[in-house]
VMD Tcl script that builds the backbone (N, CA, C; Angstrom):
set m [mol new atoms 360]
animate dup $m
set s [atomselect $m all]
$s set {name element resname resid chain x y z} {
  {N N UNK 1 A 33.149 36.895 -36.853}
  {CA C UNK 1 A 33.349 35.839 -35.880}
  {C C UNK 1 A 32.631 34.590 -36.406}
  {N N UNK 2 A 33.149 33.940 -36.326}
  {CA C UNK 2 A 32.674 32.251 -37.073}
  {C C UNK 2 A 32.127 31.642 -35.542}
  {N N UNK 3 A 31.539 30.603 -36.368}
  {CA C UNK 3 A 30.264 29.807 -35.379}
  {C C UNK 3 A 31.174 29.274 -34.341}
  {N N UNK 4 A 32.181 28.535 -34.828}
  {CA C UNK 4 A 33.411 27.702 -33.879}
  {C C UNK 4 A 33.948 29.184 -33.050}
  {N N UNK 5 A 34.213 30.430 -33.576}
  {CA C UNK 5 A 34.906 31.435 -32.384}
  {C C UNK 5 A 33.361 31.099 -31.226}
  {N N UNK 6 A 32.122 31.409 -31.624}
  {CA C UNK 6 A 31.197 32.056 -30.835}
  {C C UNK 6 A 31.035 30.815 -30.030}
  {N N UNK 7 A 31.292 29.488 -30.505}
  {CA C UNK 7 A 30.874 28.520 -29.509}
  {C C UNK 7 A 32.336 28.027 -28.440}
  {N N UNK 8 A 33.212 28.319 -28.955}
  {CA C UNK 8 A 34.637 28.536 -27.615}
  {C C UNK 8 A 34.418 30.009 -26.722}
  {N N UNK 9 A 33.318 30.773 -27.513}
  {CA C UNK 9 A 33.701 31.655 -26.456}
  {C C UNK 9 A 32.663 31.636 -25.733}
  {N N UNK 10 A 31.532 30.775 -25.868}
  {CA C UNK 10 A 30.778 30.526 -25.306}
  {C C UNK 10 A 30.924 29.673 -23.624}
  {N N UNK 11 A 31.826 28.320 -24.641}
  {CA C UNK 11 A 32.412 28.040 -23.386}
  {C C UNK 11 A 33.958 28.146 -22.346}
  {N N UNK 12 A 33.764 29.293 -23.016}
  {CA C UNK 12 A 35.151 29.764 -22.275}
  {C C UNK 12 A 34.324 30.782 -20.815}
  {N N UNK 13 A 32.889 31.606 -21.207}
  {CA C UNK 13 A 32.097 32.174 -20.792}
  {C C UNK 13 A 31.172 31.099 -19.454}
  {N N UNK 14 A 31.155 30.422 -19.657}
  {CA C UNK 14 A 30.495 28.936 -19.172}
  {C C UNK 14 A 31.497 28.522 -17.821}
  {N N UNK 15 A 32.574 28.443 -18.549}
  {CA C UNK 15 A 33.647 27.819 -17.366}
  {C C UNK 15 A 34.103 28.654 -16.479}
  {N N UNK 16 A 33.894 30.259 -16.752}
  {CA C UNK 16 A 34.380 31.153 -15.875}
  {C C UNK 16 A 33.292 31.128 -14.642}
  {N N UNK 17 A 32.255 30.992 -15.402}
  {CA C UNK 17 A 30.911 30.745 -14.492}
  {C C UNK 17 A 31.011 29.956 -13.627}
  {N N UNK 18 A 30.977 28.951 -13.974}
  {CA C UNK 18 A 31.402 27.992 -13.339}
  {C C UNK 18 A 32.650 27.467 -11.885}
  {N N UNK 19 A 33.507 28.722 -12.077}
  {CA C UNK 19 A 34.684 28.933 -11.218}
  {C C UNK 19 A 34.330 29.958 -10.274}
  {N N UNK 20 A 33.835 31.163 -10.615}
  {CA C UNK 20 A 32.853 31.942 -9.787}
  {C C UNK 20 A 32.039 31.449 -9.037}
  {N N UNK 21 A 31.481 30.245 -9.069}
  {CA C UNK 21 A 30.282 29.695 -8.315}
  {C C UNK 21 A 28.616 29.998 -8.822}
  {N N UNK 22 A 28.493 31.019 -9.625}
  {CA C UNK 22 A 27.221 31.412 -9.850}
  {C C UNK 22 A 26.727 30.547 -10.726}
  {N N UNK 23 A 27.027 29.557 -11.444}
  {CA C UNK 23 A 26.154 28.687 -12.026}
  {C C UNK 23 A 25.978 27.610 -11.346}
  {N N UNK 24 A 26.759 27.433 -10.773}
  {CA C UNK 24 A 26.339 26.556 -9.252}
  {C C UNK 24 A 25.526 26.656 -8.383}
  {N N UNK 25 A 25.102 27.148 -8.143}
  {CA C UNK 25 A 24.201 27.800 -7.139}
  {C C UNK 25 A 22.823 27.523 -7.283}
  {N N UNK 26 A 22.485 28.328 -9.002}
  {CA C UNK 26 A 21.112 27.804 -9.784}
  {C C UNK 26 A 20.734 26.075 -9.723}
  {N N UNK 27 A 21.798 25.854 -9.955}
  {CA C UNK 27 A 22.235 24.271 -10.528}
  {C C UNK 27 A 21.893 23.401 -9.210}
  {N N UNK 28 A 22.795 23.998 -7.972}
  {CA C UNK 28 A 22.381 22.842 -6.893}
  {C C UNK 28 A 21.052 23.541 -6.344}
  {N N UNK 29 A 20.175 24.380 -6.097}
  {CA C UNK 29 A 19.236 24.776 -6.123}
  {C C UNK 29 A 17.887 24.060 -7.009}
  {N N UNK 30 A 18.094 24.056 -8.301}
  {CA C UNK 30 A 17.518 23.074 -9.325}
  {C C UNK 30 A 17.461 21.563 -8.651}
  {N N UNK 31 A 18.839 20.968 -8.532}
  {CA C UNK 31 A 18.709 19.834 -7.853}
  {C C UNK 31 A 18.265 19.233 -6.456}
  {N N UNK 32 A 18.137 20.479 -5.749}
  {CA C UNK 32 A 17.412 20.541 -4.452}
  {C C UNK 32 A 15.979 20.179 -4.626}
  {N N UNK 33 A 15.933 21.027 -5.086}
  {CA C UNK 33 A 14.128 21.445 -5.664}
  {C C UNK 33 A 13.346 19.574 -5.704}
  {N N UNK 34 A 14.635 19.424 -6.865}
  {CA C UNK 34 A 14.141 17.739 -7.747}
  {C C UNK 34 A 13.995 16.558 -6.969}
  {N N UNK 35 A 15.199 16.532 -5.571}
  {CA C UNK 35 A 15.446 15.463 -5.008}
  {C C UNK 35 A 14.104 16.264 -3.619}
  {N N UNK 36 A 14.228 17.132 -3.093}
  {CA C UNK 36 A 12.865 17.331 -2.306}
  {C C UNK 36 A 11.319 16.437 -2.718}
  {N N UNK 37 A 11.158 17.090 -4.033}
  {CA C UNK 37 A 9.915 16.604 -4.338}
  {C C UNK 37 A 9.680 14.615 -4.916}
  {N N UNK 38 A 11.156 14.680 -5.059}
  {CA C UNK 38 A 10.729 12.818 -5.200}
  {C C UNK 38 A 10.793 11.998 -3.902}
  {N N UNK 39 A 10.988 13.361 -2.892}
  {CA C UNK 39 A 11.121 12.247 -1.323}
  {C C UNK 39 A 9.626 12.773 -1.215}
  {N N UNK 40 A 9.693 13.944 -0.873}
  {CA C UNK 40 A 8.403 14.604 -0.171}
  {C C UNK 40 A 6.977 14.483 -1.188}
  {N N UNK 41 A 6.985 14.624 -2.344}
  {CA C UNK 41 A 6.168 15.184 -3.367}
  {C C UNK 41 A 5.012 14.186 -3.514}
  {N N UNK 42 A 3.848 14.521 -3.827}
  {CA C UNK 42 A 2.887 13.744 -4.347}
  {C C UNK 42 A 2.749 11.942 -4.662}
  {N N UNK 43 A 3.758 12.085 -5.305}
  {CA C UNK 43 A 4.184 10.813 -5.975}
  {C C UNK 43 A 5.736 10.795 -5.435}
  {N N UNK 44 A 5.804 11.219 -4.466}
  {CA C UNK 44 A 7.395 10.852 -4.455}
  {C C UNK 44 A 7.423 9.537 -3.195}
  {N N UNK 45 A 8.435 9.876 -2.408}
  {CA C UNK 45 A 9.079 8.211 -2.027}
  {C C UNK 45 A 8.159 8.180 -0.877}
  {N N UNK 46 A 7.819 8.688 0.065}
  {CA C UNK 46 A 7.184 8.520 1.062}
  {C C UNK 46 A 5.716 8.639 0.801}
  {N N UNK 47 A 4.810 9.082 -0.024}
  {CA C UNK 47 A 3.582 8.600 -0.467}
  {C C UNK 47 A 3.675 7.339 -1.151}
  {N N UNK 48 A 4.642 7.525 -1.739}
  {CA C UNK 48 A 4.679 5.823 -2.302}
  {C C UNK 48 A 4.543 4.636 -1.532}
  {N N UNK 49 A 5.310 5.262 -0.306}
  {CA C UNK 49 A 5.692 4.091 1.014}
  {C C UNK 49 A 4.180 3.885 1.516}
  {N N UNK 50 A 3.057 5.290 1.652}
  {CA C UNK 50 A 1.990 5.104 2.749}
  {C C UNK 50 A 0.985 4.395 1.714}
  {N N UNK 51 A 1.283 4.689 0.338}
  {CA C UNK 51 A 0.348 3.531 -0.616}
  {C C UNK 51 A 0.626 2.287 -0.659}
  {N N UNK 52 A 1.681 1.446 -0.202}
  {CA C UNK 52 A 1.939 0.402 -0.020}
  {C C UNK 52 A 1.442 -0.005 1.111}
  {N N UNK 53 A 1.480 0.843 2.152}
  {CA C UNK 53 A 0.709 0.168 3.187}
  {C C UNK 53 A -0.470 0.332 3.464}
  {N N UNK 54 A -1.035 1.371 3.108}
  {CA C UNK 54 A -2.383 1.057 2.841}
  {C C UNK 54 A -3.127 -0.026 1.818}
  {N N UNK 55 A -2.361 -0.378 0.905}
  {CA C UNK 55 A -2.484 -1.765 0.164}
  {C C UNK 55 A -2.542 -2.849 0.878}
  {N N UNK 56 A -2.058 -2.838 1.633}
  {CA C UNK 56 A -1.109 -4.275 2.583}
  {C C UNK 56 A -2.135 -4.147 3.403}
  {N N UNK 57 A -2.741 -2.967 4.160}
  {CA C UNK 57 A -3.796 -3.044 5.078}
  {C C UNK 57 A -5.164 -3.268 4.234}
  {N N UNK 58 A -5.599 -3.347 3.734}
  {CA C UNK 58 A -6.510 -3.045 2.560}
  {C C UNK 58 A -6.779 -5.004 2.282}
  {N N UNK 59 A -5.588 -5.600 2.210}
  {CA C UNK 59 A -5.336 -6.986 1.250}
  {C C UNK 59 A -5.639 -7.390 3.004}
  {N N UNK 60 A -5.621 -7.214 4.219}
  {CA C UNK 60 A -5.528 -7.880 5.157}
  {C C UNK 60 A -7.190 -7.508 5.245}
  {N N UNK 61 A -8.038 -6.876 5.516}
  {CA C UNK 61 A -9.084 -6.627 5.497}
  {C C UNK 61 A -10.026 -7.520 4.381}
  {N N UNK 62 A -9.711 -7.380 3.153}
  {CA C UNK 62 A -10.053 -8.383 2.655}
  {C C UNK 62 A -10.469 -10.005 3.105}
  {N N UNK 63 A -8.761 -10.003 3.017}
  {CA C UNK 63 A -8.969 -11.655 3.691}
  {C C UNK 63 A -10.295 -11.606 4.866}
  {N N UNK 64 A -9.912 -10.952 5.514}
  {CA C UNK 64 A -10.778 -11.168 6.514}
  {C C UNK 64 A -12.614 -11.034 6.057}
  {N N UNK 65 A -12.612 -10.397 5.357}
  {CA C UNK 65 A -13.967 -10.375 4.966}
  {C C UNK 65 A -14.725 -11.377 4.276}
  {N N UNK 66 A -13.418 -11.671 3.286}
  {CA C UNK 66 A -13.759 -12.936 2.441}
  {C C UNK 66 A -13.761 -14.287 3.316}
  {N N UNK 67 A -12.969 -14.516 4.141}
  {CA C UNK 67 A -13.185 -15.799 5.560}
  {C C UNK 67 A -14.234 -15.482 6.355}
  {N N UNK 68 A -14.565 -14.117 6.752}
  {CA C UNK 68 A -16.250 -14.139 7.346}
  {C C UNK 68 A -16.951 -14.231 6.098}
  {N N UNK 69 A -17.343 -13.630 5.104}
  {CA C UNK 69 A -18.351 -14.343 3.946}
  {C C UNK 69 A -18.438 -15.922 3.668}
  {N N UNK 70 A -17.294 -16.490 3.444}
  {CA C UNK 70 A -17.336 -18.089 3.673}
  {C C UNK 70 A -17.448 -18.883 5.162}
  {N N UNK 71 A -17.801 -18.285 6.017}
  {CA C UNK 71 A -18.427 -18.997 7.143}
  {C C UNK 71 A -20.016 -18.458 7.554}
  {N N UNK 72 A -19.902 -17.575 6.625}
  {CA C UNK 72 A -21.597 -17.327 6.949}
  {C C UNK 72 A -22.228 -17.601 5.781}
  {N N UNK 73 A -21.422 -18.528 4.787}
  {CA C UNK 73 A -22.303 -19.239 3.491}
  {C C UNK 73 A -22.209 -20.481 4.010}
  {N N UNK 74 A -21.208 -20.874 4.958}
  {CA C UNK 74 A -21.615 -22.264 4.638}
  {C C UNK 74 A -22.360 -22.615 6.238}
  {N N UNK 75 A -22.869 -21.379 7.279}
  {CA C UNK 75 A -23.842 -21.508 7.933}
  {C C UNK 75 A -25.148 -21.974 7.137}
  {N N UNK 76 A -25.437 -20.542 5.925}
  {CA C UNK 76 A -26.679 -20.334 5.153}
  {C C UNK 76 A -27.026 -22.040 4.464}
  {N N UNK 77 A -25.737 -22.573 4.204}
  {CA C UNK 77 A -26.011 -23.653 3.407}
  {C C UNK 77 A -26.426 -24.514 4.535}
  {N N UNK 78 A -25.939 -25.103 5.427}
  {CA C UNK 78 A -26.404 -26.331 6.929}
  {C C UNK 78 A -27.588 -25.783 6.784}
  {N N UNK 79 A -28.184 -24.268 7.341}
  {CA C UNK 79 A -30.027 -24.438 7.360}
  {C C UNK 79 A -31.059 -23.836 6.378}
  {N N UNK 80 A -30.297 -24.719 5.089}
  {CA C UNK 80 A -31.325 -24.898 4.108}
  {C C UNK 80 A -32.342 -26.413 4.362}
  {N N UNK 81 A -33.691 -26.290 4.196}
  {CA C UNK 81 A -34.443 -27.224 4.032}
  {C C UNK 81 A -33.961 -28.239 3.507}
  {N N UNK 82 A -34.070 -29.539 4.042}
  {CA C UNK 82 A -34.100 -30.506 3.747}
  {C C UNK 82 A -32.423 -31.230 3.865}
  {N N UNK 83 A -31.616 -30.694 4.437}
  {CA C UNK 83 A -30.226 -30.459 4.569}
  {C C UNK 83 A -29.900 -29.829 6.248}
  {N N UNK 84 A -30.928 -29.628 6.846}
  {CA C UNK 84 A -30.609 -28.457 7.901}
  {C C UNK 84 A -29.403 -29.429 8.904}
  {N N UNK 85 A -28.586 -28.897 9.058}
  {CA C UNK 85 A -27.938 -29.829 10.659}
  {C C UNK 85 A -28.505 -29.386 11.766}
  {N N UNK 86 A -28.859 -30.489 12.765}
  {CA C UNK 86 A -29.626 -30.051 13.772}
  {C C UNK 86 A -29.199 -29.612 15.150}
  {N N UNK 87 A -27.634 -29.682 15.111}
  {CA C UNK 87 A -26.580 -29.203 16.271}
  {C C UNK 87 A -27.297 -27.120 15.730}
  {N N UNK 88 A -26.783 -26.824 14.682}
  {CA C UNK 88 A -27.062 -25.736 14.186}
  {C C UNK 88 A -28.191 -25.358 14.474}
  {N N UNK 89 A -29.163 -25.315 14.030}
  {CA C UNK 89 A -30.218 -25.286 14.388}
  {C C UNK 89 A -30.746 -25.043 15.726}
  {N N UNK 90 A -30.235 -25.737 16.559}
  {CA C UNK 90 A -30.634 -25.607 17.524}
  {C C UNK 90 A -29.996 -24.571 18.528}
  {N N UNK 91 A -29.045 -24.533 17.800}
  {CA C UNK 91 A -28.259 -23.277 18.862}
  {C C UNK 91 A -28.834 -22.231 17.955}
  {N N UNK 92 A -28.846 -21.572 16.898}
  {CA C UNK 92 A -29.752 -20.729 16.469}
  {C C UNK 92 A -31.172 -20.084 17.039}
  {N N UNK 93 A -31.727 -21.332 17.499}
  {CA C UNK 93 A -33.108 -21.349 18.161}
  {C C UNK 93 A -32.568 -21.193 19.406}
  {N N UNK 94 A -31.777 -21.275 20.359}
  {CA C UNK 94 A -31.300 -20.672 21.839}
  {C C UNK 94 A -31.006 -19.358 21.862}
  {N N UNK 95 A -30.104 -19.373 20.802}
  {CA C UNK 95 A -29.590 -17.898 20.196}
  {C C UNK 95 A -31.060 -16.888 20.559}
  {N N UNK 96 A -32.077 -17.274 19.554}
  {CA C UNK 96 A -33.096 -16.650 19.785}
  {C C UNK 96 A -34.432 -16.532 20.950}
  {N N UNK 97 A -34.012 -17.567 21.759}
  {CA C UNK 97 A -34.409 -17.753 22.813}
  {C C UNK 97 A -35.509 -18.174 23.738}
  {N N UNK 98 A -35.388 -19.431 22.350}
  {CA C UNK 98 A -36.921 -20.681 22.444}
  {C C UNK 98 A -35.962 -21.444 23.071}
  {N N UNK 99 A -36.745 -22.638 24.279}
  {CA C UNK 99 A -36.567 -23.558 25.121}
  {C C UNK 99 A -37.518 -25.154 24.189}
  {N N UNK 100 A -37.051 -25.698 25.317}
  {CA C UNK 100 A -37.264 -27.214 24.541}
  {C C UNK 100 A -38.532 -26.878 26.161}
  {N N UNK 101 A -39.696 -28.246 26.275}
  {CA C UNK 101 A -40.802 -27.684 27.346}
  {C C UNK 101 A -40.239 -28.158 28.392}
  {N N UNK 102 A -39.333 -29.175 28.795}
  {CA C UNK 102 A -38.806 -29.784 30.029}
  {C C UNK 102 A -37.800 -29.055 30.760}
  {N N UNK 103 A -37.164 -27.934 29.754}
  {CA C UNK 103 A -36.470 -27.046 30.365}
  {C C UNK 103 A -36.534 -25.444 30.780}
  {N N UNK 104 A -36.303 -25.509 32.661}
  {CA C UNK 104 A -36.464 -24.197 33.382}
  {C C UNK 104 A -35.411 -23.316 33.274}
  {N N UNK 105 A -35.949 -21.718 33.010}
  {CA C UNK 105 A -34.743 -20.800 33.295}
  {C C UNK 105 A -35.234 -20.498 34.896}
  {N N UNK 106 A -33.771 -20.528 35.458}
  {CA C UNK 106 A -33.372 -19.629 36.448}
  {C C UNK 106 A -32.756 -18.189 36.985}
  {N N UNK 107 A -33.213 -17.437 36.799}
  {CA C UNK 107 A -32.961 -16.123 37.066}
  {C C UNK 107 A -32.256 -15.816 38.460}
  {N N UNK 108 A -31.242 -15.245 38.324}
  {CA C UNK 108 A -30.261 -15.252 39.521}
  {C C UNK 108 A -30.207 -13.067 39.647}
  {N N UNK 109 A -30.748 -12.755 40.831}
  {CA C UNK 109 A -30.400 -11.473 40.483}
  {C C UNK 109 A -28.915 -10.812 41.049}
  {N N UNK 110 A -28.694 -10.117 40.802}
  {CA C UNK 110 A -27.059 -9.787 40.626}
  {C C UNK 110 A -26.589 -8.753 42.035}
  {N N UNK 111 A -25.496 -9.402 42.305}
  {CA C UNK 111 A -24.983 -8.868 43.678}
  {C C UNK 111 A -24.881 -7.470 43.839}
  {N N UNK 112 A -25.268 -6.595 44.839}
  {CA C UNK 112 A -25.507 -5.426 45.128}
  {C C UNK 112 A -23.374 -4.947 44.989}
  {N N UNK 113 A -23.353 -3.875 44.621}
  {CA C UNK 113 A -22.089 -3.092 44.156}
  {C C UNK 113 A -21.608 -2.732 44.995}
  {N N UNK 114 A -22.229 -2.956 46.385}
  {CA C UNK 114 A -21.686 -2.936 48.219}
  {C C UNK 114 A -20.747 -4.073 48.522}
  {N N UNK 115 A -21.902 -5.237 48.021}
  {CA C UNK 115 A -20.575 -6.333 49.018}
  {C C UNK 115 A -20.042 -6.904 47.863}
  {N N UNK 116 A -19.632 -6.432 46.141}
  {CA C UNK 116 A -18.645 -6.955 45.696}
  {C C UNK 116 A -17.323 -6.697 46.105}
  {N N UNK 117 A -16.518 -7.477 45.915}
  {CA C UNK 117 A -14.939 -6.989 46.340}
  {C C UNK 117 A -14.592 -6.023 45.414}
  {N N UNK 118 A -14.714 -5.638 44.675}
  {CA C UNK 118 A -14.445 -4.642 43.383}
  {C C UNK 118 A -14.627 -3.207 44.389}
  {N N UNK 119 A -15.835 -3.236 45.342}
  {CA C UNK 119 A -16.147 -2.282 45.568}
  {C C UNK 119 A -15.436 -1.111 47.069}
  {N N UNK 120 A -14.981 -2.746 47.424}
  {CA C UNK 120 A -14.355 -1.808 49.094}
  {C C UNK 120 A -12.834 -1.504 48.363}
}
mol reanalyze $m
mol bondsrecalc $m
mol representation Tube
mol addrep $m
């Protein structure tokens, strides 16, 4: 038998297969397998999708961090010596809860949880 008989009868062997269904079977099975794991898989389409948005959430966090870091440098910079602004400053010092001497606190104590309206 010569190489050319063994390779026609090879696929003469192939195509019967093929008409039977049994190499089909392996085959769309194989391709099941392949298209599962590039949706579902590690690296497939839908981890891909939740790494993009965790990127996207990630780049929004940023920003935001980097716009609070540049408003609390250019606080640090107003109350440096010799530069201080004194609007700043001074609410800083309320913040912390020094008075100027001409000015009184009033203490108001807080309505009993009976006669708020919240309460009847």
């Amino acid at each position: 038998m010569t190489r050319a008989d063994r390779i026609a009868d090879l696929g003469h062997r192939l195509r019967r297969l093929v008409r039977t269904g049994w190499l089909l079977v392996p085959l769309t099975l194989l391709l099941a397998y392949f298209a599962y794991h590039a949706v579902h898989g590690q690296r497939g389409l839908i981890a891909w999708m939740d790494l993009r948005r965790e990127v996207a959430q990630a780049q929004r966090e940023l920003e935001t961090l980097e716009a609070e870091r540049e408003r609390l440098a250019r606080r640090v910079e107003a109350l440096r010596p010799g530069q201080t602004d004194a609007d700043l400053l001074e609410s800083e010092l309320r913040r912390l809860g020094y008075l100027r001497p001409e000015e009184v606190i009033v203490l108001v104590e807080p309505e009993a949880e009976a006669e708020s309206p919240e309460a009847r």
